[in-house]
C-alpha positions as CSV (number, residue, x, y, z in Angstrom):
1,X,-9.5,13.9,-11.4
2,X,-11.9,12.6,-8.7
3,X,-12.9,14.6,-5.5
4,X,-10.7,15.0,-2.3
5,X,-12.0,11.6,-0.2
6,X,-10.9,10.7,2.9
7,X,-11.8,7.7,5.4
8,X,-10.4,8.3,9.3
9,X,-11.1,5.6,12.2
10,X,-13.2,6.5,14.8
11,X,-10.8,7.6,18.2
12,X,-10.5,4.9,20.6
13,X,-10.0,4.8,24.7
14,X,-6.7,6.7,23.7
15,X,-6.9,8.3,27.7
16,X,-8.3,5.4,29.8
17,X,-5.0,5.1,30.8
18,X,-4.9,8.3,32.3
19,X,-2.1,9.5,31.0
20,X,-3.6,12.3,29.8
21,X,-6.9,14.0,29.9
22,X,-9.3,16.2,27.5
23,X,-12.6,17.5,27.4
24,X,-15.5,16.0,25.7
25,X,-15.5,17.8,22.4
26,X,-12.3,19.2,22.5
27,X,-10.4,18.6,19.0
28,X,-6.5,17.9,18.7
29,X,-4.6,20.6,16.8
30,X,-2.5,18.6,14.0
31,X,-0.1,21.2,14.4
32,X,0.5,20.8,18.2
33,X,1.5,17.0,17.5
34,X,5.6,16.6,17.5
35,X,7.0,17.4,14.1
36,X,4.3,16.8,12.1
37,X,4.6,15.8,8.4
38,X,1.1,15.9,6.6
39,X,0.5,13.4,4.0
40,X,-2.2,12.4,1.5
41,X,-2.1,8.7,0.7
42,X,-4.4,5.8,-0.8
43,X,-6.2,3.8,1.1
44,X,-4.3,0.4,0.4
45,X,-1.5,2.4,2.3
46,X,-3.1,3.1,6.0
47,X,-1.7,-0.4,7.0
48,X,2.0,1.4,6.2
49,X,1.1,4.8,7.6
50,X,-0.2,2.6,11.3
51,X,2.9,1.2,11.4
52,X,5.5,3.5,10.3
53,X,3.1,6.5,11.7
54,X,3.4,4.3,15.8
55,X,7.2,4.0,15.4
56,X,8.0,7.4,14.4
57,X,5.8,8.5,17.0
58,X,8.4,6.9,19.3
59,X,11.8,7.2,17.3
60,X,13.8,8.6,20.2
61,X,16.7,10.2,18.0
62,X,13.9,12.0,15.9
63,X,10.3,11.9,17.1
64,X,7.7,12.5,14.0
65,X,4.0,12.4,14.1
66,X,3.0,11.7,10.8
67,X,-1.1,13.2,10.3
68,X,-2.9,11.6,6.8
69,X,-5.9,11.5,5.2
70,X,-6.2,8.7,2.3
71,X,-7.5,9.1,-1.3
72,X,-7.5,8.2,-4.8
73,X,-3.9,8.1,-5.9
74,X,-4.5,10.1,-8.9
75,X,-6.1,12.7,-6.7
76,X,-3.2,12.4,-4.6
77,X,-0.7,13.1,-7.5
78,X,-2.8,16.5,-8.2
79,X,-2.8,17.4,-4.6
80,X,1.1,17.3,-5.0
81,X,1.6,18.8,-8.2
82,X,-0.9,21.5,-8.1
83,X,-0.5,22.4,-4.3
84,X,-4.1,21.6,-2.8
85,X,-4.2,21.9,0.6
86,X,-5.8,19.5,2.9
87,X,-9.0,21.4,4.7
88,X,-10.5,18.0,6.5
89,X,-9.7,16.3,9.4
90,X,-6.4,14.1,9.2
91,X,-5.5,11.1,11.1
92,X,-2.6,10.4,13.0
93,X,-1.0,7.4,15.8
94,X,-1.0,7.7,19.0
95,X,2.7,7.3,20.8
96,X,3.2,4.6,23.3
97,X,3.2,7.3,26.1
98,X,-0.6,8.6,24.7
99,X,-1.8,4.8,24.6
100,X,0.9,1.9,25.6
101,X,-2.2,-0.5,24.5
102,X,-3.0,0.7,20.8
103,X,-2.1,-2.2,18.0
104,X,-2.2,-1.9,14.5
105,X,-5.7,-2.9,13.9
106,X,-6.7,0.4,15.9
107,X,-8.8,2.9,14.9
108,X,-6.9,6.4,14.4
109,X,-7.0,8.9,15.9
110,X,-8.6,13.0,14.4
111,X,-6.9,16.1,14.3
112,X,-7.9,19.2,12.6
113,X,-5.4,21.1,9.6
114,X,-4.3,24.6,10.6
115,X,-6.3,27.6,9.5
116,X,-6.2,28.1,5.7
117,X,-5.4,24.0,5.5
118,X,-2.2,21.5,5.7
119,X,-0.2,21.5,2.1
120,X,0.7,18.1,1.7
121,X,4.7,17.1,2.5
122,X,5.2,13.8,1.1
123,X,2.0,12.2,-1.2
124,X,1.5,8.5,-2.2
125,X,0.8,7.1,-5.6
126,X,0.0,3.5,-4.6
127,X,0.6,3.2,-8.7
128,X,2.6,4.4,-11.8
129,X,1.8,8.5,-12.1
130,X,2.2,7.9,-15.7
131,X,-1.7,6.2,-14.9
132,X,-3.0,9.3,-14.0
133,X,-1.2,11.9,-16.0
134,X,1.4,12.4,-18.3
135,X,2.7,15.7,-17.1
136,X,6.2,15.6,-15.5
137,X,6.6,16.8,-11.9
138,X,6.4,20.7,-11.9
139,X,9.0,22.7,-10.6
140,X,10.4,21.7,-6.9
141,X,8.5,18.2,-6.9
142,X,10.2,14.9,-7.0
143,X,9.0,11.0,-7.6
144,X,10.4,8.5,-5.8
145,X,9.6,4.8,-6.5
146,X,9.2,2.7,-3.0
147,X,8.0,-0.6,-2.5
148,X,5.6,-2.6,-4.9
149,X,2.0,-4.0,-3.8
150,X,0.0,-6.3,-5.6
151,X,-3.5,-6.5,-6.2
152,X,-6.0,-9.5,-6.5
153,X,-9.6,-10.4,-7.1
154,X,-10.8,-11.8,-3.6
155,X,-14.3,-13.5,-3.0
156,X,-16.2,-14.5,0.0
157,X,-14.7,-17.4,2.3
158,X,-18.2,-19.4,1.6
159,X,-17.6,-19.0,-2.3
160,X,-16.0,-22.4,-4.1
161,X,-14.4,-20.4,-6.9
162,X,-10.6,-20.8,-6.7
163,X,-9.3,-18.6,-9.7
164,X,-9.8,-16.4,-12.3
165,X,-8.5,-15.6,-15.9
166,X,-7.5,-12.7,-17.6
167,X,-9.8,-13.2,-20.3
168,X,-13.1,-14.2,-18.0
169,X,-12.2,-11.0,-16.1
170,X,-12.6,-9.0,-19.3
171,X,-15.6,-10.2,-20.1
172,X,-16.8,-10.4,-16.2
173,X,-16.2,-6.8,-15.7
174,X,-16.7,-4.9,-19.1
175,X,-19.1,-6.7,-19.9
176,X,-20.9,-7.2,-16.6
177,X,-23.9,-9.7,-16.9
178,X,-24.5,-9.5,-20.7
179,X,-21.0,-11.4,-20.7
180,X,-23.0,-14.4,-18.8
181,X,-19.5,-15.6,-17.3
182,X,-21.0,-17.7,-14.2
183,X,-21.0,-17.3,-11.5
184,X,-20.2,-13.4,-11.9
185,X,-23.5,-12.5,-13.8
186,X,-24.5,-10.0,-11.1
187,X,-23.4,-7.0,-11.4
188,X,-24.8,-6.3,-7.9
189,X,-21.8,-8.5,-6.8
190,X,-19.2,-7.0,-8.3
191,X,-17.6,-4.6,-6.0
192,X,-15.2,-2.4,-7.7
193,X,-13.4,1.2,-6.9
194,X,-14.0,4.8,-8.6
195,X,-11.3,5.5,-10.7
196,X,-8.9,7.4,-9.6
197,X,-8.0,4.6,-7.4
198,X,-4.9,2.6,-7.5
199,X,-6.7,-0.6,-7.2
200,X,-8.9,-0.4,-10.3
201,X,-6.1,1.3,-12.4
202,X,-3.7,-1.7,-11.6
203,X,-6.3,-4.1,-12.5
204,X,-7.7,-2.2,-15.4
205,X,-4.2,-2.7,-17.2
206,X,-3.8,-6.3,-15.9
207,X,-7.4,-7.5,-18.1
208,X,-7.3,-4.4,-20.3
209,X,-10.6,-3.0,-19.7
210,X,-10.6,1.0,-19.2
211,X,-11.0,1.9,-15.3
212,X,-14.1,4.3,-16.2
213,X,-15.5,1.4,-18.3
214,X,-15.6,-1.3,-15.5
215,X,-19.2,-2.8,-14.7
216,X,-20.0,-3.5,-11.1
217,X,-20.9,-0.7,-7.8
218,X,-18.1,1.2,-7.5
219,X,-16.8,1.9,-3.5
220,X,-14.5,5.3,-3.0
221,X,-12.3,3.1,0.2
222,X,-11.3,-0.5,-0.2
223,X,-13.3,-1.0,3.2
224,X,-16.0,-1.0,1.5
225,X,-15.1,-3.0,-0.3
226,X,-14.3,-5.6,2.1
227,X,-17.7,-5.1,3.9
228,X,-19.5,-5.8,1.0
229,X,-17.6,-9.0,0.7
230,X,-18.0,-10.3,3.2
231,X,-22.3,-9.3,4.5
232,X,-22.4,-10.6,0.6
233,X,-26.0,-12.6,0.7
234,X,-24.8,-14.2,-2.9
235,X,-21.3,-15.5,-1.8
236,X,-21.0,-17.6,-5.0
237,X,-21.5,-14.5,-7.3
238,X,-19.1,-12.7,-5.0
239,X,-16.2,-10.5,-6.6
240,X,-14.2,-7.4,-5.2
241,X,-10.6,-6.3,-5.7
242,X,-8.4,-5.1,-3.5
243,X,-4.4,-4.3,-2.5
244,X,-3.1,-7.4,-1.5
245,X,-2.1,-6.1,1.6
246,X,-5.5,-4.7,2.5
247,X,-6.4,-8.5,1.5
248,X,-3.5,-10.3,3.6
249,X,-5.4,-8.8,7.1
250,X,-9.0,-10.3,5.8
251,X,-7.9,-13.9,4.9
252,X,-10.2,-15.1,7.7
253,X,-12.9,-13.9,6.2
254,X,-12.2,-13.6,2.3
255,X,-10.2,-15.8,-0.1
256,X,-7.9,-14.8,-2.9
257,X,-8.3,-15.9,-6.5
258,X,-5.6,-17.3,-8.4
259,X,-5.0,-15.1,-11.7
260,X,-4.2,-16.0,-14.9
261,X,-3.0,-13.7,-17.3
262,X,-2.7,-13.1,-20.9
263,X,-1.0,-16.0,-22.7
264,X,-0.1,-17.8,-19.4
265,X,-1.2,-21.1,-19.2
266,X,-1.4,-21.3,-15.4
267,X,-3.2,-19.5,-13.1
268,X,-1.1,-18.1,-9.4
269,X,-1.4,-16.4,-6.4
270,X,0.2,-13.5,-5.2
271,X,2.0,-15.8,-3.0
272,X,3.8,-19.3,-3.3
273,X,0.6,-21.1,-2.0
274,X,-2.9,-19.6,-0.4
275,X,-1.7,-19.3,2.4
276,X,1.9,-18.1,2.6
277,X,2.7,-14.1,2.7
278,X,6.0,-14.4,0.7
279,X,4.6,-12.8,-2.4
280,X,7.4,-15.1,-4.5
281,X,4.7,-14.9,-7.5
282,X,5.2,-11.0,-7.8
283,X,8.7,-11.6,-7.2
284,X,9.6,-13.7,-10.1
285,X,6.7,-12.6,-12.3
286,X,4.4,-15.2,-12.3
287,X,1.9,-12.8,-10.9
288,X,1.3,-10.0,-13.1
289,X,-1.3,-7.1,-11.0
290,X,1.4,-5.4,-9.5
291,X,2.9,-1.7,-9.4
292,X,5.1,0.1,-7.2
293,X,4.4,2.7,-4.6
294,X,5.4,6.5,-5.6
295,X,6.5,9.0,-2.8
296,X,6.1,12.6,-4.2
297,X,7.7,15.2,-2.5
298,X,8.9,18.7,-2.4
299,X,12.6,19.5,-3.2
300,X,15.2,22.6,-3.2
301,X,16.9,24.0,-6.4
302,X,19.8,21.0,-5.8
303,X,16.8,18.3,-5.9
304,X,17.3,17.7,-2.2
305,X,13.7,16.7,-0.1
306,X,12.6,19.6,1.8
307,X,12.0,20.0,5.0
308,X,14.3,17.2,6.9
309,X,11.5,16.0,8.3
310,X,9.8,15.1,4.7
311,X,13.4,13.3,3.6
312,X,13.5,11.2,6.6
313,X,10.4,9.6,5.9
314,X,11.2,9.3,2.3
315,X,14.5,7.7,3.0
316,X,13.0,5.5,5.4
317,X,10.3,4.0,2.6
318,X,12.6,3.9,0.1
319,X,16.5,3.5,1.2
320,X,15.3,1.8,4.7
321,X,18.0,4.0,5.7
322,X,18.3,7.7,7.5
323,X,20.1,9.9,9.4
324,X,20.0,9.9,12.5
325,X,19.7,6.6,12.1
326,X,15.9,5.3,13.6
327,X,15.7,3.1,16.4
328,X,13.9,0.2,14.6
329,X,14.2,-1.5,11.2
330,X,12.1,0.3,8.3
331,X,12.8,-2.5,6.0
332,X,11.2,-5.1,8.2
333,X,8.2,-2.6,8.8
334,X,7.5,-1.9,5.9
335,X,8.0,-5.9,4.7
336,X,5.5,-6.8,7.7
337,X,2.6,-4.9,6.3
338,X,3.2,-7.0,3.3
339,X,4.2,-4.6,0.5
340,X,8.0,-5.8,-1.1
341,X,10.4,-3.8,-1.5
342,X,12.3,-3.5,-4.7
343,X,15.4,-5.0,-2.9
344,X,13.1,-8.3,-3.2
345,X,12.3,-8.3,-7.0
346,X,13.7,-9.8,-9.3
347,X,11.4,-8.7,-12.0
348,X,10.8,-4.9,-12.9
349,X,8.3,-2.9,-15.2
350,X,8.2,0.9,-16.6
351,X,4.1,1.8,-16.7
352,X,1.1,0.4,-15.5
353,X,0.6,-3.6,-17.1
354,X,4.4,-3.3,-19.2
355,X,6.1,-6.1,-19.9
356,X,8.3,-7.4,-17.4
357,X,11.9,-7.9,-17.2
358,X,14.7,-9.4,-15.6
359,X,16.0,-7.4,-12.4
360,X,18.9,-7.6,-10.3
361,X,19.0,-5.1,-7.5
362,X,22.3,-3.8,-6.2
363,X,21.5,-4.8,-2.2
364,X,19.3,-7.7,-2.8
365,X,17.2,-8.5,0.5
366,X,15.8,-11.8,-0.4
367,X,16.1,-14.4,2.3
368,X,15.6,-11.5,5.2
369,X,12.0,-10.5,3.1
370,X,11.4,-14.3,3.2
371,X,12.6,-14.4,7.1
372,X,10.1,-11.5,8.1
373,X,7.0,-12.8,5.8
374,X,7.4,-16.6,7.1
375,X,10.4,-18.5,6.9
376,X,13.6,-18.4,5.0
377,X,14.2,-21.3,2.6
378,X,17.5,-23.7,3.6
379,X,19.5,-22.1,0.9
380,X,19.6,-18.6,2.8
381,X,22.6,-19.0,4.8
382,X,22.3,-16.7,8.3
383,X,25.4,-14.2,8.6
384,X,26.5,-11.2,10.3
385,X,29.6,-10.6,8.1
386,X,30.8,-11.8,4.6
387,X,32.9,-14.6,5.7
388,X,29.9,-17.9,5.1
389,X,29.1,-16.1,1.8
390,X,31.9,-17.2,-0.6
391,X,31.8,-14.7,-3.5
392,X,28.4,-13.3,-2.2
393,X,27.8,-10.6,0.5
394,X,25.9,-10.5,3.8
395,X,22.8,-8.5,3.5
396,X,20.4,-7.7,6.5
397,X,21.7,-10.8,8.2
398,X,21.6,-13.3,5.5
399,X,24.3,-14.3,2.6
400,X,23.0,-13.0,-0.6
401,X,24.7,-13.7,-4.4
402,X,25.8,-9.8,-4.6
């Protein structure tokens, strides 16, 4: 397993406001924040902690400050299963009360772990564990599979390439410049992630070259990777990967590659088109660099999550559903941020790069994933009971076939 990394933003004019006031210096206690749950996630995941982390900082029937660092998923899965506590500082959001002006494209904010450091609550495996380890959950720990993300090879906006296949992939990135595969023959241009990172693990099944075998500088946060993109002086030789939701905020600057896979004979997008955000291509597996998101967390001798405040944010990412009930819509948050949730598939795999298969889930959420990402298609008939659904059912405010 890799070392304990973390990235955390740099704190913003949190108190210009006035609201409230603090010494210069003075460090924020994580355990003085409002039912705090600590959580050690990757870094294609801060976009879902920002936005889940601001509205469970205001969730009037149950208030929860959420404090995070980010990391390699595979060093997140050992932090869970072998109890590693976090001894850095952790990031957390800012309620509306602390800074009414703070978006999601803020930095966060620090606070420091309590003395002897924070065990982590609820972990994220932005990947199939089975691509880290092959040991079950111990004792008292519990997977739970959440929303899928897919991954893509981006380049820089002033590159002319347009896609990628499986094939010049392999030879692009196990074989680095040896492989001559223009215009990726500099292996100074190929910006890749260490490998206990989601991103590389996805892609590593997806052109079937190991993760520790990849050619290319390797970059511990997908910021990096970003950066290097785009202050890139040889735009044409260009390559990175990165979560397609960490992509989906850089589109102004970067520009996606459509992938072909093994024994396809076209290459897509992650979406429908370039620039569309309904991820139909992952949907109905077309797209093939894809794996779900893994919530691990701590459970009592009935299999229950423990504490209540650890199960509310695992129903929430997983069932879009809790009690009490929250006062905003956790499916459309966590659609917005641009993961899809498994009520969207219709596709489904087992391990990292598996074949796929045909999948029907039992509250399909189609048209309102389509409604929140863009627009829904004609065929998605609006509803707010099953009568305009014929032998279908009204789901999230839209007739679905089940």
């Amino acid at each position: 397993m890799g070392r304990l990394a973390f990235h955390t933003g740099v704190a913003g004019c949190l108190f210009a406001a006035g609201l409230l006031s603090r010494e210069a210096g003075a460090q924020t206690a994580c355990n003085s924040l409002p039912n705090v749950v600590y959580m050690q996630v990757g870094d294609t995941q801060l976009n879902l902690m920002k936005a889940l982390g601001r509205k469970l900082r205001d969730n009037a029937p149950f208030p929860i400050t959420i404090a995070f660092i980010t990391s390699g998923s595979c060093t997140n899965i050992q932090a869970v299963y072998t109890d590693v506590p976090i001894t850095v500082n952790l990031q957390y959001i800012p309620s509306v009360a602390e800074d009414p002006n703070w978006k999601q494209t803020s930095a966060t904010l620090p606070c420091t772990p309590p003395a002897g450091g924070a065990h982590v609550d609820v972990g994220i495996s932005a990947t199939f564990v089975s691509s880290c380890t092959s040991d079950p959950p111990p004792t008292g720990i519990k997977n739970f599979v959440g929303p899928v993300q897919a991954y893509v090879f981006a380049v820089p906006e002033a590159s002319t390439q347009k896609a990628i296949t499986a094939e010049e992939a392999y030879f692009t990135f196990g074989f680095g410049q040896a492989a001559n595969i223009q215009p990726w023959t500099d292996e100074m241009q190929m910006f890749v992630r260490t490998v206990t990172k989601s991103t590389i693990l996805t892609m590593s099944a997806a052109i079937d070259v190991p993760a520790a075998k990849w050619k290319g500088i390797r970059y511990d946060g997908s910021p990096m990777v970003v950066s290097a993109l785009e202050m890139s002086t040889k735009p044409e030789a260009a390559i990175g990967i990165l979560g397609a939701e960490v992509y989906d905020g850089q589109r102004a600057q970067l520009n996606e590659l459509a992938f072909k896979s093994f024994g396809q004979r076209y290459a897509y997008y992650a979406d429908s088109t370039a620039n569309t955000l309904d991820k139909r291509n992952v949907r109905d597996g077309h797209y093939t660099p894809w794996a779900p998101i893994v919530l691990m967390a701590h459970t009592d001798n009935a299999g229950a999550v423990t504490p209540a405040l650890s199960k509310y944010i695992v129903d929430l990412a997983t069932t879009f559903d809790a009690s009490p009930k929250p006062n905003f819509d956790p499916l459309a948050t966590v659609v917005g941020v641009n993961l899809i949730p498994e009520c969207a598939m219709s596709v489904k795999r087992d391990f990292e790069g598996g074949d796929l298969s045909l999948f029907s889930p039992d509250t399909p959420c189609g048209c309102f994933f389509e409604s929140v990402t863009g627009k829904a298609p004609a065929s998605c008939v609006s509803c707010t009971d099953d009568k305009p659904c014929g032998s279908g059912k009204c789901r999230f405010g839209y007739c679905e076939a089940r």
